[in-house]
C-alpha positions as CSV (number, residue, x, y, z in Angstrom):
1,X,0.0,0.0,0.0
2,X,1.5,3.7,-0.8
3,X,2.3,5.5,1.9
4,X,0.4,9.1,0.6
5,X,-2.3,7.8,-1.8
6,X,-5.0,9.0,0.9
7,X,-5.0,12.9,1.2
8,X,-1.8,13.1,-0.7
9,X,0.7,15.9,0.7
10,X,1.9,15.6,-3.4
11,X,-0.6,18.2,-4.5
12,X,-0.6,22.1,-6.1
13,X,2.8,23.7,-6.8
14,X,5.9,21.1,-6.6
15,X,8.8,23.7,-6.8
16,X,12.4,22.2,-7.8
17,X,15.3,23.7,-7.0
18,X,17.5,26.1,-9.7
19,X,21.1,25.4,-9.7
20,X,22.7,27.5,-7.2
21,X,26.1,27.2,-5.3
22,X,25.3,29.7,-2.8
23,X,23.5,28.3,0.1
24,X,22.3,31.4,1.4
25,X,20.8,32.7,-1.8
26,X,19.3,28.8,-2.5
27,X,17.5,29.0,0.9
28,X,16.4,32.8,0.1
29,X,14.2,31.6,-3.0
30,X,13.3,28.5,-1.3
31,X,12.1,30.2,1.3
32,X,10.1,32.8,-0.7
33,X,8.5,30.1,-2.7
34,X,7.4,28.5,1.0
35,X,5.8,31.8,1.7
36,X,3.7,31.2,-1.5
37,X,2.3,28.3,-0.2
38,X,4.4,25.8,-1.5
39,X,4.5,22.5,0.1
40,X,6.7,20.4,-1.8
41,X,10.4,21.1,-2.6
42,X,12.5,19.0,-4.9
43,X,16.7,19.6,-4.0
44,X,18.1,19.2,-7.4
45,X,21.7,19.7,-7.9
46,X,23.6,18.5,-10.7
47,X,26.9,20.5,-10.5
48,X,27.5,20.9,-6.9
49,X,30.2,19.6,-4.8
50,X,29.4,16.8,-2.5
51,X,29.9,18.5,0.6
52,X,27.9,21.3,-0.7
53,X,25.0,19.0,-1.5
54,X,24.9,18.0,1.9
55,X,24.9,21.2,3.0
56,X,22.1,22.7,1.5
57,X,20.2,19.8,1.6
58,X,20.4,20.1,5.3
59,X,19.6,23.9,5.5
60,X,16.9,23.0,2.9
61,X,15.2,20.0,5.2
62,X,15.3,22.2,8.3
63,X,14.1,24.8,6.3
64,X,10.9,22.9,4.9
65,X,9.9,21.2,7.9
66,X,9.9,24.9,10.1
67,X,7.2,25.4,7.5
68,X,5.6,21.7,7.3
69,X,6.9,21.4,3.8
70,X,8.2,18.2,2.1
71,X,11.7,18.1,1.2
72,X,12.1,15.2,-1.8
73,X,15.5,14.8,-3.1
74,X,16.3,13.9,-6.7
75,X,18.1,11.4,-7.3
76,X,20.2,10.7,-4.5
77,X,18.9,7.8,-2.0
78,X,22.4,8.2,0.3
79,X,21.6,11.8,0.7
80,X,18.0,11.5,1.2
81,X,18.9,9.1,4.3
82,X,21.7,11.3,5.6
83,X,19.8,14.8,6.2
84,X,16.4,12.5,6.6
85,X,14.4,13.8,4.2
86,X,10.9,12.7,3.2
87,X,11.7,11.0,0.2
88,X,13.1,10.7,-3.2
89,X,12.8,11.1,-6.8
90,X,14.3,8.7,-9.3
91,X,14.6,8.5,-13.0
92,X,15.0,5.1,-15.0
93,X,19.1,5.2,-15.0
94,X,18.7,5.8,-11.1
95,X,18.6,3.2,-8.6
96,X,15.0,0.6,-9.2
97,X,12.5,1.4,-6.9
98,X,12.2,-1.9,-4.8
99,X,15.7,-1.0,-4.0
100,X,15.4,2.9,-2.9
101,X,11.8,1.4,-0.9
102,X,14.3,-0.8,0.7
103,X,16.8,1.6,1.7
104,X,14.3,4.3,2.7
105,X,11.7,2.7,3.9
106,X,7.7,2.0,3.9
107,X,7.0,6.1,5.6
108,X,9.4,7.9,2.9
109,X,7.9,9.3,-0.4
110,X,9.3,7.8,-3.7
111,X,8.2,9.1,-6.9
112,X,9.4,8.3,-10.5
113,X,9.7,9.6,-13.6
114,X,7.7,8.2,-16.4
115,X,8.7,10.5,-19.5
116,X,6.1,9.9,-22.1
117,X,5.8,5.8,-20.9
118,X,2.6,4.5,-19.7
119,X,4.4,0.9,-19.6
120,X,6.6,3.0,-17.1
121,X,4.0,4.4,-14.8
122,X,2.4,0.8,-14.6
123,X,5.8,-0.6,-13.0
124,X,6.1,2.4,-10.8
125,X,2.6,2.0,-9.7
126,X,2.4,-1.8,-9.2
127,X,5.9,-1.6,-7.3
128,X,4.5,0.9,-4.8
129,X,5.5,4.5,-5.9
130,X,3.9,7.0,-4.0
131,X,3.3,9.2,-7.2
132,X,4.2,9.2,-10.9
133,X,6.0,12.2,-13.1
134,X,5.4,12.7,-16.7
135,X,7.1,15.2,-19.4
136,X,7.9,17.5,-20.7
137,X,4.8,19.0,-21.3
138,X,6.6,22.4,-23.0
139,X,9.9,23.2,-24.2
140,X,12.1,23.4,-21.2
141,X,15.2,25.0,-20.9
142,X,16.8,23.4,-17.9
143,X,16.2,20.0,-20.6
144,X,15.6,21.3,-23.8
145,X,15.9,17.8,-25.3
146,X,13.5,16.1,-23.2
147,X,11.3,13.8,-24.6
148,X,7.7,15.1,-24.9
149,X,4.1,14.1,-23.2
150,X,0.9,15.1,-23.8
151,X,-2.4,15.5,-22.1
152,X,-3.8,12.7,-23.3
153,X,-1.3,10.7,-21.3
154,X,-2.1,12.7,-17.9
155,X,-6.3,12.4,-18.8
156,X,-5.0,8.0,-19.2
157,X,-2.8,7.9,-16.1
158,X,-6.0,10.1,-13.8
159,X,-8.3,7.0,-15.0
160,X,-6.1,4.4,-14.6
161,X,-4.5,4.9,-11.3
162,X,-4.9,6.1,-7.5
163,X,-1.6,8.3,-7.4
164,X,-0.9,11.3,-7.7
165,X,0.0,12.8,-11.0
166,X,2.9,15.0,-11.3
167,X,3.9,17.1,-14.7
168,X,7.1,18.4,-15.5
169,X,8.9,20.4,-18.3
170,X,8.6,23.9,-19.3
171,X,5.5,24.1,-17.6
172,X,4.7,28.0,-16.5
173,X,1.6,30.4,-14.7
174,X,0.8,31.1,-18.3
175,X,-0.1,27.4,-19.5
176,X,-0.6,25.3,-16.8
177,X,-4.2,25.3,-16.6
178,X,-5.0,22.9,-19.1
179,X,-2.7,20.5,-17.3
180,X,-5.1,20.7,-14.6
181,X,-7.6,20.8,-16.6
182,X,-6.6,17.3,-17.3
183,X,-5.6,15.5,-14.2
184,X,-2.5,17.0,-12.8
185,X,-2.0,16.8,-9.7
186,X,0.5,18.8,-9.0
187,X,2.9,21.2,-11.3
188,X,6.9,20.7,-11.2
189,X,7.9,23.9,-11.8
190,X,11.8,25.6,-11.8
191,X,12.8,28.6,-14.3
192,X,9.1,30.1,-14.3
193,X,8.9,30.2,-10.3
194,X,12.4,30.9,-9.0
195,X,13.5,33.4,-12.0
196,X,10.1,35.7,-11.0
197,X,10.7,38.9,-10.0
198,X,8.7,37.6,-7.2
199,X,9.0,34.7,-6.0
200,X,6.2,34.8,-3.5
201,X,3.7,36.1,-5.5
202,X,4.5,34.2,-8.3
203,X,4.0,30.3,-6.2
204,X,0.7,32.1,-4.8
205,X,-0.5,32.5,-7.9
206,X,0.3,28.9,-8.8
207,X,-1.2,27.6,-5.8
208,X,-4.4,29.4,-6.5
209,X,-4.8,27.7,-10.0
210,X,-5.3,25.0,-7.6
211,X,-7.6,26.2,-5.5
212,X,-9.9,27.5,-8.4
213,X,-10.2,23.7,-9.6
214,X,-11.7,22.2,-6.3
């Protein structure tokens, strides 16, 4: 049984991190999007030092659960379990998800990415992930070669199963709605929300996308 199908904390605005070596300045934006009412935070951090990834994944966790936000961390199960954060994100080169569930635990939020793969989200889903990720939706420029969903796939997936629904890629305050419109769950958002002028205003906004649907 997943862990967060019921009343699923996976919901509204799911911001992920922008590359950033300062720590101060990453927990500055991080915070501002908190203060928008965002609840779910993705560390992502491709080109950072070890050391440094520990670090502000431990200012970030401290950070999120002062404001009784998630902190899920991409990619990396060993960091995940050393600043004890609620979970994880993996991708199909990353470590199978028996394994991470394994490692992390029944309590701990896994979710994987399903590109533009049904067959994907079916494995995920039968092997217990607590939520599924398609994309990219748009043109994205943190992965401008990203493969490309559609919303046919997130109207499928909302059918078909009982998690939540994450999309991902490009996606901005100007054309989310129809992705809402059609199942999401929840929006992955990073260049539209942390490059705002503001950065509060700007995840309120989001979240109230959100709050118009219900």
């Amino acid at each position: 049984m997943n862990s967060i199908t019921s009343g699923s904390p996976i919901r509204g605005l799911y911001a992920i991190t922008p590359e950033c070596a300062s720590t101060a300045e990453l927990i500055r934006k991080v915070a501002a999007a908190l203060a928008g009412g965002v609840k779910v935070v993705q560390y992502r951090q491709k080109n950072q030092s070890a050391d440094n990834q520990v670090l502000q994944a431990h200012e970030l966790n401290k950070l999120c659960s002062a404001q009784n936000a998630l902190l899920i961390i991409n990619d990396n199960i060993e960091l995940a379990i050393r600043v004890d954060a609620a979970g994880v994100h993996l991708g199909r080169d990353d470590v199978g998800l028996t394994e991470a569930r394994g490692l992390l635990g029944k309590q701990k939020i896994i979710g994987i990415s399903c590109y533009d793969q049904m067959p994907l989200a079916e494995t995920a889903v039968s092997a217990g992930a607590d939520y599924i990720a398609f994309g990219a939706f748009f043109l994205s420029a943190v992965k401008p070669h990203a493969v490309r969903a559609d919303l046919a796939m997130v109207r499928t997936a909302k059918k078909q199963f009982s998690v939540p629904i994450v999309a991902i890629g490009g996606i901005s305050l100007q054309n989310a709605a129809p992705l809402l419109s059609a199942g999401a769950d929840a929006v992955a958002v990073i260049s539209d929300l942390f490059n705002a002028p503001d950065i509060t205003a700007h995840a309120f906004a989001f979240q109230q996308l959100f709050a118009e649907k219900i």
